[in-house]
N, C-alpha and C positions, 0 to 999 in steps of 0.2 A: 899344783893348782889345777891341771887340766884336769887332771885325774881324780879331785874334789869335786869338779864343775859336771863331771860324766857323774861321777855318782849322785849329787844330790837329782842333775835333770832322770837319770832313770827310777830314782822311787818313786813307790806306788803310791797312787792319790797324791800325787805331788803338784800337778798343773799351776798353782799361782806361781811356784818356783820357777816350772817349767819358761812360763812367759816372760818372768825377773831375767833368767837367764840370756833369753832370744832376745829381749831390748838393750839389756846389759849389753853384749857382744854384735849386735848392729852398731852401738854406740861409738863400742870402742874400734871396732871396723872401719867405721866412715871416718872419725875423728882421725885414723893413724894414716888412710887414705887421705884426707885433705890436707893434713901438716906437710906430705910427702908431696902431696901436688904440689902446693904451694911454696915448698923447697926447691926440687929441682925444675919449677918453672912449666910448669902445664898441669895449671888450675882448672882449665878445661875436660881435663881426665875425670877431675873428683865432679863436677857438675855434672856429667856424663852421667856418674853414677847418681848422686845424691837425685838427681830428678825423678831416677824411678822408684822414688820411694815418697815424694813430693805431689801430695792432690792437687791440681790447677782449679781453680771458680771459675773458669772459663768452662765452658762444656764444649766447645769447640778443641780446646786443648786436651782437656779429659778423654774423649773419645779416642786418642791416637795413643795413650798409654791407662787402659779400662784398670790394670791390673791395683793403680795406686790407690781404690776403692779399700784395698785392704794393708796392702804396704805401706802407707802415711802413719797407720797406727802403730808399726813396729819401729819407728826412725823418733831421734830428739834434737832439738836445737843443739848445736855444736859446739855457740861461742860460752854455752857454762854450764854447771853440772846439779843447778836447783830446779829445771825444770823435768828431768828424769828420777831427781832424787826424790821429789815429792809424788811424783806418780809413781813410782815401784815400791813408796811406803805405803802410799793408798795403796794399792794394789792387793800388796802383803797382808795387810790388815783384814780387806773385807775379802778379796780372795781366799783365805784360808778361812775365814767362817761359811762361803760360797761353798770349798771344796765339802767341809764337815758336813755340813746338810743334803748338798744336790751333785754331789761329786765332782771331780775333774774335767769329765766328759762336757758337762755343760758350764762350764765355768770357761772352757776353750770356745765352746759354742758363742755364751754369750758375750767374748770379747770379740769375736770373729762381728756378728749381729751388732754389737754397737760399733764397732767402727764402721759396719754397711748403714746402719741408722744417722750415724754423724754424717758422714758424707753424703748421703741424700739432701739433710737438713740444708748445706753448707753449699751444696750445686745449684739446687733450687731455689734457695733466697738469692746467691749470687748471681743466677738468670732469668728469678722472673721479679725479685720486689727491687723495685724503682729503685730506692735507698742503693740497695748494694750493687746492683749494676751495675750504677754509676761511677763505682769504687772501684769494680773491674775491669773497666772502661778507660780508666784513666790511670791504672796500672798494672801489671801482671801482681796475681795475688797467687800464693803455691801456702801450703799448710801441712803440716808433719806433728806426730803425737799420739801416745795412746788414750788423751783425755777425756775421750766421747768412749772410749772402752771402758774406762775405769770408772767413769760417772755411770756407765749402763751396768756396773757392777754391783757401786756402790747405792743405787738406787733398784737394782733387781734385788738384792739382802737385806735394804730398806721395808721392800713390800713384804717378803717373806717373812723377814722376824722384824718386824717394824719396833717392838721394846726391847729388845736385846742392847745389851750395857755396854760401853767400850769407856774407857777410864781415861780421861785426856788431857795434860798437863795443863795447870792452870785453871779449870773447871769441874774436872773431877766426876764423878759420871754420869754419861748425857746418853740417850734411847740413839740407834742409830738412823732413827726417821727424821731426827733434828738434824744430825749430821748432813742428813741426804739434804734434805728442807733447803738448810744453808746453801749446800753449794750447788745447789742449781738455781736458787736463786740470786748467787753472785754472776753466775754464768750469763742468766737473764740480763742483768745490768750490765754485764761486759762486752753485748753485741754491738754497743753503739762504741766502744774504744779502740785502744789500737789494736786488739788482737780479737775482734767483732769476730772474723773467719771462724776460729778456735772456741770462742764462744756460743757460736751456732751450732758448733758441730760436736758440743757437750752436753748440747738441750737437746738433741737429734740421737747420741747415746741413753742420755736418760731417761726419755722416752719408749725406748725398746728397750731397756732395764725392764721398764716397766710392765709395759706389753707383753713380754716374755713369760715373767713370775706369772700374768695374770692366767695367761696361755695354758702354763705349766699345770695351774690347779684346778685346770680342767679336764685336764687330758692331754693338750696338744701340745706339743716338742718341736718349738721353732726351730729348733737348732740340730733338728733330728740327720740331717744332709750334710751340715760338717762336721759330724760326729763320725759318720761313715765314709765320708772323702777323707777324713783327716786317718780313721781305722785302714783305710786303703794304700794309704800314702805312707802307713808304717808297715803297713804285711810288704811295701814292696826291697825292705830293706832287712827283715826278717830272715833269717836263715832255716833253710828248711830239711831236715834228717834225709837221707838217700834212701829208699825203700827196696831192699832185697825182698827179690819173691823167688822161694823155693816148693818145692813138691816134695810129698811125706806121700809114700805109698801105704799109712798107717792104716787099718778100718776108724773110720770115724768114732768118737767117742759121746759118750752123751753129753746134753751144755749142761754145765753148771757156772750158778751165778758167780762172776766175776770179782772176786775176794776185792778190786780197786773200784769196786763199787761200795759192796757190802761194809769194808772196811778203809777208813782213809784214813792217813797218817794225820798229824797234828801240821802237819808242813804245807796236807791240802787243802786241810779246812780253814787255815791261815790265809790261805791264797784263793782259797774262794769266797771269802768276808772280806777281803779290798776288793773280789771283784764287784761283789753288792755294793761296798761303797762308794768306790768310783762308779759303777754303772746302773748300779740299781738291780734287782733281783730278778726281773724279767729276762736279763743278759744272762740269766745261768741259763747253760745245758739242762736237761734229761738227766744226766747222768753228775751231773756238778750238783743236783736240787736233791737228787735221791742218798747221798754222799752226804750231805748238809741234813738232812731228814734223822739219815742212819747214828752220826752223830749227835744229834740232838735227842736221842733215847737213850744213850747210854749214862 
């Protein structure tokens, strides 16, 4: 099974997986840590942990643990297994139409960007409008979930392909602008009930959903900064070949153009068309475009 889980998270242009996988296994992490607390009697261990992955609405509390801006979105309720289940099928659905168009790279982006867009929403109602204050005022409120991610997903592929079909039991094919339509505006109606917090902080993702797409088709790449902290944070786990340097007393020879330019196997042109699709074509080399070029004449 591990060795299942390694292969599908390392394929390429795979990122909606990728993130299934990292919620999957927070899940089941926290869950095998809390049955264990809770067995041999220091429940206090699992709360230790669970809290750093916990948004407070308190911004007084927030401040002393900034990092849960982005950790709440990788963590699920514990006591049952339909609130992960329906967000990693959203996920899967408009994720892999996400990766098919604007790659992986921003697909990672803009899960990172709506759980920063939800939490904004969800800090700021909870500290400045009267209503919700009052709520956390009269008791500590903490909020966990990818749902401000998945709505800023499902509402970024909204704006992109707003008539694109998805075929949904029971209704049969519906545009996915409707889909989006729906559930933010169930989200709207749910700020006033018991899970208001969660509800805030889905209308706060889909808004940068939105924001994002609108960015993109202009030019600008909100999400251009965890695209390369995230590229930095795997070169640092990357294994890197040992480079011997020797001396050749030869006479130098004349250059001639480098046949792994001029000619690329089928293996690199393969690998250099996920790189366009995960990254987009600007991401190629010099020497990856002239390779892509050379092949495209033969």
């Amino acid at each position: 099974m591990l060795k299942e889980f390694k292969n599908a998270f390392q394929r390429p242009n795979n990122a909606h997986a990728q993130l299934i996988i990292i919620n999957v296994v927070v899940f089941i992490v926290l869950g095998v840590i809390r049955v264990i607390s809770e067995i041999g009697g220091f429940p206090a261990f699992f709360e230790a942990i669970h809290t750093q992955f916990q948004i407070p609405a308190r911004f007084t509390e927030f401040i002393s643990r900034p990092w849960t801006l982005v950790t709440y979105s990788f963590a699920h309720d514990l006591t049952g297994i339909l609130h992960i289940l329906f967000n990693m099928l959203t996920l899967y659905w408009f994720g892999k139409l996400f990766v098919e168009y604007l790659g992986g790279d921003k697909l990672i982006a803009l899960y990172v960007l709506g759980a920063i867009g939800g939490a904004f929403f969800y800090l700021l109602s909870y500290n400045l409008v009267p209503y919700f204050v009052t709520q956390s005022v009269e008791r500590s409120i903490v909020r966990v979930g990818a749902s401000a991610s998945i709505n800023a997903i499902v509402v970024g592929a909204a704006t992109l392909l707003p008539d694109y079909t998805f075929f949904l039991l029971f209704f049969g094919a519906v545009r996915i602008k409707y889909i989006a339509a729906v559930i933010v505006f169930l989200s709207f109606l749910g700020t006033i009930g018991s899970n208001a917090g969660g509800n805030i902080a889905h209308l706060g993702g889909a808004l940068m959903g939105f924001i994002y797409i609108k960015q993109l088709q202009v030019g600008v790449n909100w999400g251009g900064w965890i695209t390369a902290t995230v590229d930095w944070v795997k070169s640092l786990f990357e294994s890197r070949p040992k480079v011997k340097v020797t001396y050749r007393k030869d006479e130098p020879k004349p250059k001639k153009a480098s046949p792994s330019v001029s000619k690329a196997s089928q293996e690199e042109i393969d690998s250099i068309l996920d790189k366009i699709s995960d990254r987009g074509y600007e991401s190629l080399s010099k020497e990856e475009k002239e390779k892509l070029f050379n092949a495209s004449k033969k």
